[in-house]
C-alpha positions in Angstrom: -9.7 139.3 204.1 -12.1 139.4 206.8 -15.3 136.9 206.4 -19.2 138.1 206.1 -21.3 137.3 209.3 -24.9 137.7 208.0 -28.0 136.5 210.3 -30.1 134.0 209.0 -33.2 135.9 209.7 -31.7 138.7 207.2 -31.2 135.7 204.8 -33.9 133.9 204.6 -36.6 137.0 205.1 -39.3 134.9 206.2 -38.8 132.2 204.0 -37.4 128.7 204.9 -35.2 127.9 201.8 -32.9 129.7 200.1 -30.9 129.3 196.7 -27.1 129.8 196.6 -25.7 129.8 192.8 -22.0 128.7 193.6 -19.5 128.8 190.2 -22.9 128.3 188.2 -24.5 125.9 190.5 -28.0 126.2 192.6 -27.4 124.9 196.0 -30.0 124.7 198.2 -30.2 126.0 202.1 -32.9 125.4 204.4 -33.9 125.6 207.7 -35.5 122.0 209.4 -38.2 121.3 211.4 -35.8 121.2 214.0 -34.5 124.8 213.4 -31.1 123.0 211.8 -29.5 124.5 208.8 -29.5 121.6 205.5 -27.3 122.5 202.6 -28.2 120.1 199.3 -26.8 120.4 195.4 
């Protein structure tokens, strides 16, 4: 199966923070200060 390539700038739509629910869970993505991607449970 061939993966998903998806820009961030489609993904987060503006915002800085997005919510991922992974088998139930909220995880948390968000883009730094420093422009660097932080994922968080």
């Amino acid at each position: 199966m061939a993966e998903k390539t998806i820009s961030s700038t489609e993904l987060f739509a503006g915002s800085h923070e997005v919510v991922i629910l992974h088998d139930g869970l909220p995880y948390r993505l968000r883009i730094t200060k420093n422009n660097k991607l932080i994922l968080t449970k």
